[in-house]
Biopython code that builds the backbone (N, CA, C, O; Angstrom):
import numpy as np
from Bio.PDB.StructureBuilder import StructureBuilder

atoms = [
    (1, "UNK", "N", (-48.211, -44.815, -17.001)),
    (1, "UNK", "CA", (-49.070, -45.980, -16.948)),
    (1, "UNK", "C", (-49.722, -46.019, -15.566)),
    (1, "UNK", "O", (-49.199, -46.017, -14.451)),
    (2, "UNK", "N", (-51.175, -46.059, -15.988)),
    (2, "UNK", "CA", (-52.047, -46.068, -14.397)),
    (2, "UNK", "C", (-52.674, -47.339, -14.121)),
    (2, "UNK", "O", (-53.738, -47.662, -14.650)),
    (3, "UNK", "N", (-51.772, -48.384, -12.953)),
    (3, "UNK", "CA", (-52.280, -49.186, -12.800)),
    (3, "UNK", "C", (-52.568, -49.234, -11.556)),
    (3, "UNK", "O", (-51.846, -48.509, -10.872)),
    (4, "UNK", "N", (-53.653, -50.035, -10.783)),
    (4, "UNK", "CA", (-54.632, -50.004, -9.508)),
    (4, "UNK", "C", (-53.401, -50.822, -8.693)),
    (4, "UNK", "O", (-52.338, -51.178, -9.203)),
    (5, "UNK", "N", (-53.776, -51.005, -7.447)),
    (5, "UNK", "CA", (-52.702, -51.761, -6.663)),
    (5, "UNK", "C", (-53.378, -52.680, -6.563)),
    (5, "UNK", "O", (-52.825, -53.400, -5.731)),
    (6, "UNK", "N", (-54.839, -53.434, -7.115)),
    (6, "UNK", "CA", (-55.302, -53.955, -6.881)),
    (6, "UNK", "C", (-54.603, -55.621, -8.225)),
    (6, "UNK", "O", (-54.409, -56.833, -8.138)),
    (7, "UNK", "N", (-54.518, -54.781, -9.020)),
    (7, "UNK", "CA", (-54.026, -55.416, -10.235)),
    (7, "UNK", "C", (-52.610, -55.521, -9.984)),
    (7, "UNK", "O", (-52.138, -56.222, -10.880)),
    (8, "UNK", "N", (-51.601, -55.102, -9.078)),
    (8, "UNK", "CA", (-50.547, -55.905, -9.331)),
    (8, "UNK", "C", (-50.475, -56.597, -8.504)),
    (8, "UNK", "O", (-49.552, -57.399, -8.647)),
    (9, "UNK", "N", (-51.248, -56.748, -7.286)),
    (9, "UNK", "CA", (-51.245, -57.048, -5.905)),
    (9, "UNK", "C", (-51.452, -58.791, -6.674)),
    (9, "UNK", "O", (-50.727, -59.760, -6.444)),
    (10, "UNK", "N", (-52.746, -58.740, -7.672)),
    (10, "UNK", "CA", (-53.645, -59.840, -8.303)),
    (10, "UNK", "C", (-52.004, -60.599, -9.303)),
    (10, "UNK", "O", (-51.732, -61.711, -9.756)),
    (11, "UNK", "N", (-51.509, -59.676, -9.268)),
    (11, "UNK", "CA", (-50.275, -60.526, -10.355)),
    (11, "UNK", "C", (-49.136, -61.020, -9.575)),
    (11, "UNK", "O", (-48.600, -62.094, -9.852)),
    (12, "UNK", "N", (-48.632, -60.050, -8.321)),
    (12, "UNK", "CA", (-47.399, -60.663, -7.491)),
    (12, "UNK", "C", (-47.841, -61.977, -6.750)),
    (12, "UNK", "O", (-46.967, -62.738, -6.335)),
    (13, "UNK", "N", (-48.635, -62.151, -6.645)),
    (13, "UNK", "CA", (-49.155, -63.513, -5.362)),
    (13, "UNK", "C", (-49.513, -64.533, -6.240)),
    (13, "UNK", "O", (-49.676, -65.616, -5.679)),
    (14, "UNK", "N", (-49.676, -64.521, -7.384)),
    (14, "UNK", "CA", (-49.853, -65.830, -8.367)),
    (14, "UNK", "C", (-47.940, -66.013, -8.452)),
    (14, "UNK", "O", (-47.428, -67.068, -8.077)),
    (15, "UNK", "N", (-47.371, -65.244, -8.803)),
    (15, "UNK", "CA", (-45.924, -65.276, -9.258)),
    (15, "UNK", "C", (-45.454, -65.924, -8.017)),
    (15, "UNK", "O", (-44.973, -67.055, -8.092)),
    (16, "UNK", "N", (-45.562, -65.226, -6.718)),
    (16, "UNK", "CA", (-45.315, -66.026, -5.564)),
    (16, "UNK", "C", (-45.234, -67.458, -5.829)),
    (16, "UNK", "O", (-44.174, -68.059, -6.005)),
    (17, "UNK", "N", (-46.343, -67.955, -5.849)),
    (17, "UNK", "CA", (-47.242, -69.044, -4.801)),
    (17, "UNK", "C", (-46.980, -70.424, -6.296)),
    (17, "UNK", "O", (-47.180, -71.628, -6.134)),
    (18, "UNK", "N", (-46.395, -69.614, -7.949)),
    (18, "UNK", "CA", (-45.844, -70.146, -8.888)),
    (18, "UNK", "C", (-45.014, -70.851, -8.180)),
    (18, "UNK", "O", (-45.064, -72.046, -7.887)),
    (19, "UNK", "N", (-44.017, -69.816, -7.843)),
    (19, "UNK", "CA", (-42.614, -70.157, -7.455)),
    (19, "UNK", "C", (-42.657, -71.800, -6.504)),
    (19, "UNK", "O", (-42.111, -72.884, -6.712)),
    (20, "UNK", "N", (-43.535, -71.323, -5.487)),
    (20, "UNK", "CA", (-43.684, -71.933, -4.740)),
    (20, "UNK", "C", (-44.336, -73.614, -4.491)),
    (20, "UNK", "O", (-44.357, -74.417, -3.558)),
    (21, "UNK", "N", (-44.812, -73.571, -5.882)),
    (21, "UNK", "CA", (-45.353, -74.898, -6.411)),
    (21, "UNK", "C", (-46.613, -75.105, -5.586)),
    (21, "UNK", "O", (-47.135, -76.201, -5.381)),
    (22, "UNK", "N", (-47.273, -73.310, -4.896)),
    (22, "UNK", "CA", (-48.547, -73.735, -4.541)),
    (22, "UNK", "C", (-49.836, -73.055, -5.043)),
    (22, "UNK", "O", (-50.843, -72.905, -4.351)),
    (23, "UNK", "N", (-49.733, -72.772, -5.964)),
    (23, "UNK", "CA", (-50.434, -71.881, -6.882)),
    (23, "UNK", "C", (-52.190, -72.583, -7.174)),
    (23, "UNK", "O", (-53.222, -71.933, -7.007)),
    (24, "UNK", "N", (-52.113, -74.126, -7.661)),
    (24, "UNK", "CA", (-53.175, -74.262, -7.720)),
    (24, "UNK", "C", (-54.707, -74.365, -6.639)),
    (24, "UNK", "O", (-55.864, -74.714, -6.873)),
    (25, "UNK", "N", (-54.038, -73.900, -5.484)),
    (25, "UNK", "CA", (-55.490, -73.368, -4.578)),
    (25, "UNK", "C", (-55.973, -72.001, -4.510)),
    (25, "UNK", "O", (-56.946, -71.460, -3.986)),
    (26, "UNK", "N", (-55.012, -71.626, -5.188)),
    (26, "UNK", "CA", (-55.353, -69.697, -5.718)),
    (26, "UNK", "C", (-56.153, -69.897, -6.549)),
    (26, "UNK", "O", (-57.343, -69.865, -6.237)),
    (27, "UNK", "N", (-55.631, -70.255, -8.298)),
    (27, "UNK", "CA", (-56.338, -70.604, -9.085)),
    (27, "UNK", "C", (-57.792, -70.957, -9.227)),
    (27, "UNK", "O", (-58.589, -70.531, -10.064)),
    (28, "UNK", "N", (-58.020, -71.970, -8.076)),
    (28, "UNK", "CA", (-59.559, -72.516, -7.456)),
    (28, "UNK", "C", (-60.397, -71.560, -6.907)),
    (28, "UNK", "O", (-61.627, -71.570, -6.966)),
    (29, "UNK", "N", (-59.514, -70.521, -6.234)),
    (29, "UNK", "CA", (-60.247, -69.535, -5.054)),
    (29, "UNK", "C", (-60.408, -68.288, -6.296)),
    (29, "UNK", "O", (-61.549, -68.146, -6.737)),
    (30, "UNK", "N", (-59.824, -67.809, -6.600)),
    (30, "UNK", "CA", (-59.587, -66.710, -7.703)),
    (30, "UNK", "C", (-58.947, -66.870, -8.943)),
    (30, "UNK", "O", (-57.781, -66.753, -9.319)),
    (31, "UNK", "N", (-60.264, -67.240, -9.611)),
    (31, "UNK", "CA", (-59.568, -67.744, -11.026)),
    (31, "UNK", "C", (-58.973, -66.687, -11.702)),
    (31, "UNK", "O", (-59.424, -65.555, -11.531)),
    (32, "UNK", "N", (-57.558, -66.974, -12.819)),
    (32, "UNK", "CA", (-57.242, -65.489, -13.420)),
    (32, "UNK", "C", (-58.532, -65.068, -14.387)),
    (32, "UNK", "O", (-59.429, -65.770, -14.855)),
    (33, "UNK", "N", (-58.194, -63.263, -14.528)),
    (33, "UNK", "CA", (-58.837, -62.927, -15.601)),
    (33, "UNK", "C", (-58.136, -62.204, -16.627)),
    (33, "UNK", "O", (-56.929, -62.412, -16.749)),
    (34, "UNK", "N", (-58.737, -61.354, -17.409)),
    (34, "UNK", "CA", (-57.818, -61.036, -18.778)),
    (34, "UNK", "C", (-57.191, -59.683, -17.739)),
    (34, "UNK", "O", (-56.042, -59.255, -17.631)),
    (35, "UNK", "N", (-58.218, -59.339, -17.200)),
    (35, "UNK", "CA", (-57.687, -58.150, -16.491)),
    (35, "UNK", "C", (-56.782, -57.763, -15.522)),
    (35, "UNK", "O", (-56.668, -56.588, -15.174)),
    (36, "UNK", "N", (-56.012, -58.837, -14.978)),
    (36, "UNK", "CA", (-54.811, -59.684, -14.645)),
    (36, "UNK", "C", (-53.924, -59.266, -15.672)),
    (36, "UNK", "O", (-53.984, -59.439, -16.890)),
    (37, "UNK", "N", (-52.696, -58.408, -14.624)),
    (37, "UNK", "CA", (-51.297, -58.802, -15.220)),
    (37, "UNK", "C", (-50.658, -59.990, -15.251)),
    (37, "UNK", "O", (-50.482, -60.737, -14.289)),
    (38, "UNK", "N", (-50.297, -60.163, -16.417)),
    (38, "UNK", "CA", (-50.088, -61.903, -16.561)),
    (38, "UNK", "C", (-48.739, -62.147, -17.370)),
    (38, "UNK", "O", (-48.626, -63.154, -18.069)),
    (39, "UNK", "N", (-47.687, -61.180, -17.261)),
    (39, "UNK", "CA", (-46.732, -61.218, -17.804)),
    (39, "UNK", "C", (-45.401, -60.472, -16.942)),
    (39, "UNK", "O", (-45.271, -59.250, -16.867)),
    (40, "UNK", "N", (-44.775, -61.134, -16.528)),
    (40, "UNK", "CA", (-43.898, -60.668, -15.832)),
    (40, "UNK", "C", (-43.431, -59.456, -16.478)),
    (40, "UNK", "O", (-43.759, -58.434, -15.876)),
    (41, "UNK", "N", (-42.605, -59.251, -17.775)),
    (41, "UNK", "CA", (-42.210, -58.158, -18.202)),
    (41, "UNK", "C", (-43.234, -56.896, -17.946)),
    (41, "UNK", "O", (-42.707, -55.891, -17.469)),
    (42, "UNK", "N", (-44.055, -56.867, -18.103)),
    (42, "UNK", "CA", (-44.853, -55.753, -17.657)),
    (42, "UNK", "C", (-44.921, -55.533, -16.665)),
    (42, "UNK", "O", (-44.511, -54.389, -16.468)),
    (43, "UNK", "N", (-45.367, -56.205, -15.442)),
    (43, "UNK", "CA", (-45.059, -56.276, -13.834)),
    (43, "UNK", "C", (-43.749, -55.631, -13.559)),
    (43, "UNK", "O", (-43.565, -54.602, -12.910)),
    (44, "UNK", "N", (-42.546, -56.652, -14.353)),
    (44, "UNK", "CA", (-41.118, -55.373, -13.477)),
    (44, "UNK", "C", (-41.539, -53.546, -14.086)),
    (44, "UNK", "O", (-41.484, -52.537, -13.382)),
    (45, "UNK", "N", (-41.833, -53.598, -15.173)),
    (45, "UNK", "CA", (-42.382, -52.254, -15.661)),
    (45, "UNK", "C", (-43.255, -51.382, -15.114)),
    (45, "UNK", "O", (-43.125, -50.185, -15.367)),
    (46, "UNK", "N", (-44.207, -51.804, -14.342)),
    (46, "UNK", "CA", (-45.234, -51.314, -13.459)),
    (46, "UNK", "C", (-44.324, -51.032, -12.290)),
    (46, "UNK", "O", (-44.483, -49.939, -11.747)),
    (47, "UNK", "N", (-43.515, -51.735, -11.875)),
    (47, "UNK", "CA", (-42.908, -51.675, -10.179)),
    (47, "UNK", "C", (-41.644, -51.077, -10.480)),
    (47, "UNK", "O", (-40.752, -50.957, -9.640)),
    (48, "UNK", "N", (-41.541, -50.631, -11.890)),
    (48, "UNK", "CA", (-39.974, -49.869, -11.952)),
    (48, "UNK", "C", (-38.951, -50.569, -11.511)),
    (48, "UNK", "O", (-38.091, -50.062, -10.791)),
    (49, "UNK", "N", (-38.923, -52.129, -11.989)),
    (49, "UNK", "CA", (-37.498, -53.164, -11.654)),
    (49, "UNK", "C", (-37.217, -52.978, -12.567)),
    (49, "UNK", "O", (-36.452, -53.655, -11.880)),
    (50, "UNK", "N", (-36.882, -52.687, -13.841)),
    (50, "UNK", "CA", (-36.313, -52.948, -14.988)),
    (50, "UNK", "C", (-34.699, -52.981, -14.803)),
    (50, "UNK", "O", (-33.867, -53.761, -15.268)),
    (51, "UNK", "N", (-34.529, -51.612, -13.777)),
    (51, "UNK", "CA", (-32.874, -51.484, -13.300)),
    (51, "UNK", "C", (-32.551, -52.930, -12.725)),
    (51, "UNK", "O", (-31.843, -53.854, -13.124)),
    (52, "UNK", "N", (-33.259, -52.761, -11.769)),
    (52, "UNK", "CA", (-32.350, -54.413, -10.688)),
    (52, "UNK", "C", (-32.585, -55.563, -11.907)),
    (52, "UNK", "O", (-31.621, -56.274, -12.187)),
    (53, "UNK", "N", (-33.673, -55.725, -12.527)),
    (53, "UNK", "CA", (-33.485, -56.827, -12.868)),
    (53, "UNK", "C", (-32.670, -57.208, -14.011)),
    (53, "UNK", "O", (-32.794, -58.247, -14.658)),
    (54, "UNK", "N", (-31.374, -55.779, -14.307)),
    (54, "UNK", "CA", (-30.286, -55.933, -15.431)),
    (54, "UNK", "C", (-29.297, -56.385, -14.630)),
    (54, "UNK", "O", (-28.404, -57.133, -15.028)),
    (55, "UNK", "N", (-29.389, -56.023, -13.650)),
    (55, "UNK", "CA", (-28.246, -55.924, -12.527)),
    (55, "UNK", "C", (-28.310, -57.545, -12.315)),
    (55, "UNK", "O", (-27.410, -58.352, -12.548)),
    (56, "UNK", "N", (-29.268, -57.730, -11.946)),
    (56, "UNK", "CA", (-29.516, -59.019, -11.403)),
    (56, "UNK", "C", (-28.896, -60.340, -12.742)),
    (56, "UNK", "O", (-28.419, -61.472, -12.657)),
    (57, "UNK", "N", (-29.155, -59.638, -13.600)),
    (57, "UNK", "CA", (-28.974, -60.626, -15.187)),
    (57, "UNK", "C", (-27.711, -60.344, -15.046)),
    (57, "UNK", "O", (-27.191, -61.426, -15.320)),
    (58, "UNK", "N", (-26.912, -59.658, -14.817)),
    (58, "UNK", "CA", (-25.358, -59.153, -15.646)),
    (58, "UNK", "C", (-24.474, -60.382, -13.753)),
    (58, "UNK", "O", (-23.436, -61.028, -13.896)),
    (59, "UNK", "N", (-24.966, -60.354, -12.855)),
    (59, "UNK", "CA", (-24.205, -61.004, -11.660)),
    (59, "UNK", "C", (-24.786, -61.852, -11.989)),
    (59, "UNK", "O", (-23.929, -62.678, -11.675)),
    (60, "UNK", "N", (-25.686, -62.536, -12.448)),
    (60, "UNK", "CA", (-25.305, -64.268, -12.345)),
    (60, "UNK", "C", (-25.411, -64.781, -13.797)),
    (60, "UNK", "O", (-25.998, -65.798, -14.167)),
    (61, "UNK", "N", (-24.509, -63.591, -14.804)),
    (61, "UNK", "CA", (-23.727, -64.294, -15.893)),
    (61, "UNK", "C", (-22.228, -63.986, -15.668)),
    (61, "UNK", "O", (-21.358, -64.376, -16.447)),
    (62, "UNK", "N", (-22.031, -63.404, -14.771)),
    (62, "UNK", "CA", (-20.776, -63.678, -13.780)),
    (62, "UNK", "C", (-20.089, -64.617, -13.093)),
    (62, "UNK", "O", (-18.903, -64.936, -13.005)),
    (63, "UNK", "N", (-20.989, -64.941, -12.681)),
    (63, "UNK", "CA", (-21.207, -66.189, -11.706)),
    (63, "UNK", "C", (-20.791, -67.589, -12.371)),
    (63, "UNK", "O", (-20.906, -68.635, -11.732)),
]
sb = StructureBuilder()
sb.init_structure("model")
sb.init_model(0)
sb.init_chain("A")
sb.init_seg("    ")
for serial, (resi, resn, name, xyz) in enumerate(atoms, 1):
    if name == "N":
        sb.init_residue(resn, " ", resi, " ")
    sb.init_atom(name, np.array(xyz, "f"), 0.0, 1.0, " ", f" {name:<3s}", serial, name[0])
structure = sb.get_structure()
């Protein structure tokens, strides 16, 4: 899968700034488009987390 760094760069900093409860002045400045990764599952797939983020699921049903 050939994706630009431009396109995940466009998907991690919305996920950020989600988190962060400051998302809607992004939104204003750079509205999304379709061409936007817009789904986390695909994002860990692009960045090859799929490992950590089992790891990550299996310790905090440990927890």
């Amino acid at each position: 899968m050939c994706v630009r760094v431009e396109k995940v760069a466009a998907s991690l900093v919305p996920e950020f700034l989600s988190r962060k409860k400051t998302i809607a002045c992004m939104d204003e400045e750079h509205p999304r488009i379709d061409a936007n990764i817009n789904n986390r599952s695909d994002l860990r797939q692009i960045l090859h987390l799929d490992g950590l983020s089992k790891k990550n699921k299996v310790i905090q049903l440990a927890s």
